[in-house]
C-alpha positions as CSV (number, residue, x, y, z in Angstrom):
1,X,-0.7,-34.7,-14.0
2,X,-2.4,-31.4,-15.0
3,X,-1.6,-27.7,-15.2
4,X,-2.5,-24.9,-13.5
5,X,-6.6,-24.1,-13.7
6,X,-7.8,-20.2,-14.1
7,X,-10.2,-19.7,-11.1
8,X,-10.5,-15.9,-10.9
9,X,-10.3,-13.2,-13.6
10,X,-11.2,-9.3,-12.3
11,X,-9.8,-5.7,-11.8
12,X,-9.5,-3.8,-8.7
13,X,-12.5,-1.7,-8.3
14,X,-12.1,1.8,-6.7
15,X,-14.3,0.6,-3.9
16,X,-11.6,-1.9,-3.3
17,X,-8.7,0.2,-2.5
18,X,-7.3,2.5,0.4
19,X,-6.4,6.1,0.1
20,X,-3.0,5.4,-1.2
21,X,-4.7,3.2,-4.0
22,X,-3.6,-0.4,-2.7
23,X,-6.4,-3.0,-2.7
24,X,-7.5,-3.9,1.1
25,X,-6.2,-6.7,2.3
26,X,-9.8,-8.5,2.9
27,X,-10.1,-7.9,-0.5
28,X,-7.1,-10.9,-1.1
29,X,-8.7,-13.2,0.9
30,X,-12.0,-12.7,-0.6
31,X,-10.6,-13.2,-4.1
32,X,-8.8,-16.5,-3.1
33,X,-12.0,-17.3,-1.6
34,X,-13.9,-17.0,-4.6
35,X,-11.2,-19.2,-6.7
36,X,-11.7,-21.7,-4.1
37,X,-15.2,-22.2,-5.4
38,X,-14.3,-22.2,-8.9
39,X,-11.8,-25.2,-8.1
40,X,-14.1,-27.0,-6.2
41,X,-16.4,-26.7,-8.9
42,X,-13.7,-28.6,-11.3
43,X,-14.5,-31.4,-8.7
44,X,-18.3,-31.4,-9.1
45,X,-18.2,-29.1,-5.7
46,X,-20.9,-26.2,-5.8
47,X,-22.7,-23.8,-2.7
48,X,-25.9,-25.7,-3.9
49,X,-24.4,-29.5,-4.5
50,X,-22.0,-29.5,-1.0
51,X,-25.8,-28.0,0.9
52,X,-27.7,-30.6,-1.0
53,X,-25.1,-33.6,0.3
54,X,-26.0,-32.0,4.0
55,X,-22.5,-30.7,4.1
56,X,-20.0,-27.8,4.1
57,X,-16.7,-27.2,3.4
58,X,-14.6,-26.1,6.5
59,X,-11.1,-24.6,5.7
60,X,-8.5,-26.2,8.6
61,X,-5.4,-24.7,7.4
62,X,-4.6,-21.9,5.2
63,X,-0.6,-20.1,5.0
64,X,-0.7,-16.7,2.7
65,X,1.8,-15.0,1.4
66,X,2.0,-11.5,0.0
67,X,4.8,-10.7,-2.6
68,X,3.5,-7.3,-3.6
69,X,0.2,-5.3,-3.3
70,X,-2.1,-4.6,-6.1
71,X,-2.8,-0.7,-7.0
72,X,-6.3,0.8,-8.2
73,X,-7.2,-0.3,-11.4
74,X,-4.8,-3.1,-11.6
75,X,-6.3,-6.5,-13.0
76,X,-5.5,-9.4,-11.4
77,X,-5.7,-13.4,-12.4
78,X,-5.9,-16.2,-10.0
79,X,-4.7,-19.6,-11.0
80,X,-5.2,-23.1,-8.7
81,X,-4.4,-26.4,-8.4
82,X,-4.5,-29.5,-5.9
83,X,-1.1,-30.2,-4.6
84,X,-2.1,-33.0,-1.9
85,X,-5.5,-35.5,-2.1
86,X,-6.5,-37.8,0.4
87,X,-9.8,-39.3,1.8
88,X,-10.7,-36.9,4.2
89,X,-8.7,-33.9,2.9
90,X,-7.8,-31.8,0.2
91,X,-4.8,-29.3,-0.2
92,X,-4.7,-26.5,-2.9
93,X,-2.8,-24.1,-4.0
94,X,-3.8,-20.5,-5.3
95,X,-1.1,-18.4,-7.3
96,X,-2.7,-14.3,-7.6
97,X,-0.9,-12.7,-10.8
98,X,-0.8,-9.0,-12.1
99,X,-1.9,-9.6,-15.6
100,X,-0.6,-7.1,-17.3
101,X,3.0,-7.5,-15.5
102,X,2.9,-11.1,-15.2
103,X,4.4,-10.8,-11.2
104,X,3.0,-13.2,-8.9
105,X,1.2,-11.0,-6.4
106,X,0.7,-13.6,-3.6
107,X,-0.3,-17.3,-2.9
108,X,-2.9,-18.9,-0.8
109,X,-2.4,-22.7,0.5
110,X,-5.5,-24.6,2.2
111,X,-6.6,-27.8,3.5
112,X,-9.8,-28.1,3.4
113,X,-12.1,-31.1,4.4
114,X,-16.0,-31.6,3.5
115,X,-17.9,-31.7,7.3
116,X,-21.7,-33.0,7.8
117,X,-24.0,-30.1,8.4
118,X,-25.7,-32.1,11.3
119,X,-22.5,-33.5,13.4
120,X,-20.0,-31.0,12.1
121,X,-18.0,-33.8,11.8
122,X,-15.4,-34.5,9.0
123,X,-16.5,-37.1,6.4
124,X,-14.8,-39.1,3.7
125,X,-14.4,-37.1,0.2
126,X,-16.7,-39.3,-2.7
127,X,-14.6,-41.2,-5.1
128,X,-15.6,-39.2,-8.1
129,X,-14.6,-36.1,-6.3
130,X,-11.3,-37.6,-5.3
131,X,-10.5,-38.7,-8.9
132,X,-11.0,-35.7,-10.2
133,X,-8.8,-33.8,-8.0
134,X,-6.2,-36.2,-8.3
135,X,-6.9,-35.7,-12.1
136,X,-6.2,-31.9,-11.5
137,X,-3.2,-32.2,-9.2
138,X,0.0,-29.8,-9.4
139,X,3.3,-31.8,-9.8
140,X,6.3,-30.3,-7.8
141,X,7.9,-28.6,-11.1
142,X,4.8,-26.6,-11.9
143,X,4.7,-25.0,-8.3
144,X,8.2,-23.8,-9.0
């Protein structure tokens, strides 16, 4: 099995926080989205490759959970890894640290599936792409 992969490194930006200096919460979600893309990139998954296949990835399921909120000028570290592969689906896990603190600051857990651009319709995962995730998978220990 593998460890945990580092999908998003950045600070929150004054832009990014309310008047009593906690980051919006969009901003979380945007952040998790963003290390969802780096992870499927660890799978040969890009904007440009998933378009070029005449597909797209469509979330089905996603559970956050917020521990404690980030402050202005905070930095912030995202780490990821597949927790459940299948043919059709994959399920991840995204653990947002403070990294100066190292206090987990909240998690994100998705299913996602790869749908055709023309039916909408969810299709089979390619072998490579399943391999690799399975290659990157999370045993039951490290999500402790």
């Amino acid at each position: 099995m593998s460890s945990w992969t580092e999908t998003f490194r950045g600070a929150v930006m004054a832009s990014e926080y309310d008047p009593e200096s906690s980051m919006n919460s969009r901003l979380y979600i945007e952040r998790f989205d963003q290390a969802t893309w780096f992870l499927l990139h660890s799978i040969g998954v890009s904007p440009r490759t998933i378009k070029q296949a005449g597909r797209r990835i469509a979330v089905v399921r996603q559970n956050f959970q917020y521990v404690r909120e980030l402050r202005g000028g905070e930095l912030v570290r995202i780490e990821s890894g597949f927790i459940a592969v299948g043919r059709k689906h994959l399920r991840f896990l995204h653990r947002m640290f403070d990294v100066e603190s190292g206090a987990l600051i909240a998690t994100s857990d998705v299913t996602a599936v790869q749908a055709s651009l023309d039916s909408g319709k969810t299709e089979t995962l390619p072998d490579s792409q399943v391999e690799k995730a399975r290659g990157l998978t999370i045993t039951e220990d490290e999500i402790e």
